[in-house]
Structures are given as C-alpha cells and as structure tokens.
N, C-alpha and C positions, 0 to 999 in steps of 0.2 A: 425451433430452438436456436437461439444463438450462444456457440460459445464461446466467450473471451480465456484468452490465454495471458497471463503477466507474465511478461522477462521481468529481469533484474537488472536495475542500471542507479549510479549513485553515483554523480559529477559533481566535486562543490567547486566554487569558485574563489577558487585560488593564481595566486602570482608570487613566482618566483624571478630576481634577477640576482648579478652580483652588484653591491653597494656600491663598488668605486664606480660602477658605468653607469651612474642614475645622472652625474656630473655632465651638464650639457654642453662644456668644455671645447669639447673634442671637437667637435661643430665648426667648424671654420670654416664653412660656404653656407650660398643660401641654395635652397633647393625648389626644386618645384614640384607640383602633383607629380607627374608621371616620374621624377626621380626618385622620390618616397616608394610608390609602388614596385618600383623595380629593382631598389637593391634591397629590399626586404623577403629572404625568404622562409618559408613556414614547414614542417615537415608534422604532420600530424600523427600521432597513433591514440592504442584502446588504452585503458586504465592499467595494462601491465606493460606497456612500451611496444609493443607490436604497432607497425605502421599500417594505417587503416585509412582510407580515401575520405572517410566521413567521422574520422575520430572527434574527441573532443579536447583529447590532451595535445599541446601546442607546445614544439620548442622553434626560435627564431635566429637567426643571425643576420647582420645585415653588411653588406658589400657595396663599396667600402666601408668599412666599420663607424657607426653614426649611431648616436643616442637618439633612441625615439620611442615613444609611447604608441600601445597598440590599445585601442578603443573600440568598445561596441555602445551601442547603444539600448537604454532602456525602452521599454513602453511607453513609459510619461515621456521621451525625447531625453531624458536625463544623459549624462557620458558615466559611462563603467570602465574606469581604467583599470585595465586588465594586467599591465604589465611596462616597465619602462627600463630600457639600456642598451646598449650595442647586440645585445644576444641575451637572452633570457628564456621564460617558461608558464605555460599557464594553461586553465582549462577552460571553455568555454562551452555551457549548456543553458540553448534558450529554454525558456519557459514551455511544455508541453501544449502539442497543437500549434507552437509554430512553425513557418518555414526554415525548407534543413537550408536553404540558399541562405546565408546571412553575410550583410556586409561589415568587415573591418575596416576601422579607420587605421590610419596612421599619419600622428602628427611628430614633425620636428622641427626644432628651435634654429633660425637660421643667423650666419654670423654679426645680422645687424639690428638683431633682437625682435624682428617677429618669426611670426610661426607659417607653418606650411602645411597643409593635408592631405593627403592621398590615403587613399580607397583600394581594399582590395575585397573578391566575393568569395568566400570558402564554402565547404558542403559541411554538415555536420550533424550526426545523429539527435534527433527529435522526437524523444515517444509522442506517438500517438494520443488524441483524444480519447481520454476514459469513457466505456460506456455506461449509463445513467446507473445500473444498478450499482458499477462497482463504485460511483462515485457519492455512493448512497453507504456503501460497505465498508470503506478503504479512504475516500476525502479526500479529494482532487487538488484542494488548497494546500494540506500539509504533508501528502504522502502515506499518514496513517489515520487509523482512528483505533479510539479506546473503549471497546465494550465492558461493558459490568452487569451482572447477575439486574435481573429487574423484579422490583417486587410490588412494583404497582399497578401489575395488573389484576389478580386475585391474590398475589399475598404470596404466592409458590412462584418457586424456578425451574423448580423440574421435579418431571414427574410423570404421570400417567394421566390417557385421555380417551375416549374414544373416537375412532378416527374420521374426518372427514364424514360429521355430520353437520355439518357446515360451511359457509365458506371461510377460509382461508383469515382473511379479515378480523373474520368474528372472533378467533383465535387468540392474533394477536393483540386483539383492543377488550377484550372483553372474557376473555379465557374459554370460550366457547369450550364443552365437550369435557371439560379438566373433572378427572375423579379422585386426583389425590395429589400432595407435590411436598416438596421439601419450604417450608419457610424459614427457619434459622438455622445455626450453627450445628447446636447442642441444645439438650436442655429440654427439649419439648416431653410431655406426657403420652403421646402417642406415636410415638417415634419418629414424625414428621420434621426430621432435620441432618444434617448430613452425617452426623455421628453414629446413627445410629441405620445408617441405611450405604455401608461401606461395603455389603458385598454386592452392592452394584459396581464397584469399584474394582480396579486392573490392581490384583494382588490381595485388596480385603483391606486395604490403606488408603488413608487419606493424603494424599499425592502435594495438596497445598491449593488444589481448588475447590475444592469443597469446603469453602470458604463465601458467604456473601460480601466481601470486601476483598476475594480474587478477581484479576481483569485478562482481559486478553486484545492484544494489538492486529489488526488486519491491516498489508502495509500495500499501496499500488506495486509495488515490486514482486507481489502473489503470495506474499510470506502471513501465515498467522501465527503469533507465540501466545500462548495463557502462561502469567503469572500467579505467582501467590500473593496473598496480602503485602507482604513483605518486599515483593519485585523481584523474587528469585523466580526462574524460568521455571516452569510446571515440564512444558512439551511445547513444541515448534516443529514448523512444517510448511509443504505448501499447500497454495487450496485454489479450486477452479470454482469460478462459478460461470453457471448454465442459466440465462435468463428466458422465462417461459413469458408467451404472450399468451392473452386470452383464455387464462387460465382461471376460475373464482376460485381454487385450491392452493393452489401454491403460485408464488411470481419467480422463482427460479429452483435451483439445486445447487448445494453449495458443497463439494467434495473435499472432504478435508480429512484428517486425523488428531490436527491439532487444537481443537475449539477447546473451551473450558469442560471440564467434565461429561467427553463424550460418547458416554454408555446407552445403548438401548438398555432400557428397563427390564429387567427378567430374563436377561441373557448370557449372566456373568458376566458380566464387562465385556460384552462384544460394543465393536462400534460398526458404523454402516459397513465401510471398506472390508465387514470378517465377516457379517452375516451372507444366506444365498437368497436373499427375496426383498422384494422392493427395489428401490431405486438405486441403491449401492451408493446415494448422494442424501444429507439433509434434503430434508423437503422446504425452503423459506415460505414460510404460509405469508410473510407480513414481514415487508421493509420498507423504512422510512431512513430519513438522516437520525432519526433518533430512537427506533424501537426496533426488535424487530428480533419475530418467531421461528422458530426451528420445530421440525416436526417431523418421527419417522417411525414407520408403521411396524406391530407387530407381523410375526409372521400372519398368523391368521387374518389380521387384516388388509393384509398386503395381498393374500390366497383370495378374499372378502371382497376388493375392490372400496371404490370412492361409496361411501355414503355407508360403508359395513359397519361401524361401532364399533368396533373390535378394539382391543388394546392399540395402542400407540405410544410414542414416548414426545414429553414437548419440553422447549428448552427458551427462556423469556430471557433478551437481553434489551440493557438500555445502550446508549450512547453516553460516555462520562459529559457531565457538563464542565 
C-alpha cells in the first residue's frame, strides 16, 4: 500500500508595489545584464513573513534605487509580470510538478529608451505530483472536486449490502450485493429515504446531508467539507487516502470523518474512525474521475472475511458535472 499524505499550501499570484515608483523616470543610465542582476535584491519568506530559503512570498529593493519590472515566465513562453518599481512585493508559485530552480527576469528601461534584462535563479516551494488516485479524488487541474449523492446506479445512496460478494467493481457500476438504501428525500411508503431513517444519524437529526442535492468538496490540500443544499458547511476535516494495488475489492481506503453522511448502518451513528473492526478507513471498492463507491463492513462481516455476505454499509457518489 501506498500512502499519500496532503499538506496545505494556497499561493495566489499577487503584486504589490507603491504607484509613484512604477514611473520609469528615475532611470537615468543605461544598464547592462549583469547590472540588473546585482543591484536587485530579493528576501524571500512563508505566507506569514517568516524568511524561508524556498519561500514563495518575495519583497525586493533595489541598489541603487531603479525602476524595474520582475518577470517569470509562463509554459506557452508568455511573460507574467509579477511586479514593477524601485522595491516592491509579490508571490510566486509555479504550477505543480515543476522545478523548485526557477528563473527570474528582470528587465529595466534605460536612459535612451530601450530596455535591458538580467536574470536571476531562485528556489521556491513546488508541491509535488499528485498521485493517480488522488487526482481521480481531489482534481489536479483545479485543486478541488465536487461529489454529490449518486443515484444512478440502482436508484439508492446509501444503504445496506452484503459484503464482498464480488468484486469491487461490480459495486460500483452495477450495485452488486445492495439489499436496501435510501432513494429520496422524504415521502417514500416504506421508509426508504432520509426522513425517516435519521436514527442512523449523529443525534436522531438531519444535519443538512441527508439531502440528495447535499455535496461535498475533496480539495488537493487534504481537506473534505460536506455541504447542505443550501452550501452551508455540514462538517469538515482531513482525509488520507491509502491506494491499494492488486486488489478486485477495494483500490484504496479513504480515512476520513468528514464525507456526507458518514454512518455505518445499524450502529447509532458510529463512523469507521469509532467502530473496533475493519479497517478503521472507507473501503473505495470503485474510483473513476466521476463515480465512485464507498464501502464498510459490518462487524460480523468484517469477523466473516472477504466473500462473508454479511451486512455492510455502501455509500454511491458522482462527480458534479
């Protein structure tokens, strides 16, 4: 098993200078590369001002005091001006999976109206490449993704199964094993819907997910929050996941507290993290970029082993479109 751990890091890309020094005025030589690089200095720190070797927050001054623009460059070759004046402020965070070596330009206006460039190399924190599941989980392009209650796979979201009489797969695509589950709101004749199955629920109340139009966010920063309808916070937390190989039962564990509605069945609203058997983690039977199963065994089937039929609890989400 491999487990990924998420930090939390959040860099926008911001510049700060004062207005009167953006005027390229002051300028009154010309300069050369190596003159740019050297009276340009940079003092880096983290998102609270602490000075850090690899930070990404940047304040500059420059000696003798000269207007110049500080430049990185995009992917396409495009220029990202980051920041322009005699001393200024700004943050810089490459795209994830790039190198932490990254080169800054710095170009200034010289007295006889053209320009000049120098080059300086800095270090600078770069999360890591996401691994496959979490980029399956979380969404490597925008940082989050947005799960919702799924109901097309048999019609239920949650509910009861027997456990691991097939694979994993079958689960998810097809509801393998499912003996019973909530399909709506309210309102059903045999009580199959969240109103009326609330003492699975933490206090005997409907919290705001027990709702098929509640969602919840899993963000690359390790964070999950379940909303209500509404987008008022349910519960939040962090969550690990454990990716399994080689598994036709489950392709990972996803350890968490915060997911939508996350009671084992027939426990009082216990969740994994209160029970003492099983894996103390969701079981993920079935992840895709857009579905994907939750699964976690009774005791007795947990006591039972893979393939027991025993009770289980299953929990069917989509991907918002």
């Amino acid at each position: 098993m491999k487990k990924i751990l998420l930090g939390m890091m959040a860099v926008a890309m911001l510049a700060s200078c004062n207005p009167t020094e953006k005027s390229f005025d002051m300028n009154a030589k010309s300069y050369s590369s190596e003159d740019l690089s050297s009276i340009v200095t940079f003092i880096q720190t983290d998102e609270n001002g602490n000075v850090q070797t690899d930070g990404n927050y940047f304040t500059y001054t420059t000696n003798p005091a000269t207007v110049v623009s500080i430049i990185a460059l995009r992917a396409d070759g495009s220029e990202n001006i980051l920041a322009t004046g005699a001393t200024g402020s700004f943050s810089y965070a490459p795209s994830r999976g790039s190198d932490p070596q990254q080169t800054l330009y710095i170009r200034a206006l010289n007295a006889d109206g053209t320009t000049t460039t120098g080059e300086t190399t800095v270090t600078v924190f770069v999360p890591g490449e996401l691994e496959p599941a979490i980029k399956l989980l979380a969404s490597n392009d925008y940082g989050s993704k947005v799960w919702k209650w799924d109901t097309s796979i048999t019609g239920s979201v949650w509910g009861n199964m027997g456990y691991c009489g097939g694979s994993g797969a079958d689960v998810g695509t097809a509801g393998n094993g499912q003996w019973w589950g909530i399909i709506a709101n309210d309102g059903t004749e045999d009580g199959s819907d969240f109103a009326h199955q609330l003492d699975h629920s933490e206090g005997g109340v409907n919290h705001g997910d027990g709702d098929l139009d509640a969602y919840m966010t899993f963000g690359t920063d390790g964070l999950v929050t379940s909303y209500a309808a509404d987008g008022t916070v349910v519960r939040s937390g962090a969550y690990e996941l454990t990716a399994i190989e080689g598994d036709d039962w489950k392709v990972a564990e996803l350890k968490t507290d915060a997911i939508l509605w996350p009671w084992i069945i027939n426990t009082g609203a216990k969740k994994p993290s209160e029970v003492d058997w099983g894996p103390g983690a969701y079981e993920v039977v079935y992840l895709t970029g857009n579905k994907m199963t939750l699964v976690y065994p009774g005791k007795d089937a947990a006591a039972g082993g893979l393939g027991s039929w025993k009770e289980a609890t299953y929990w069917h989400f989509k991907a918002k479109e």
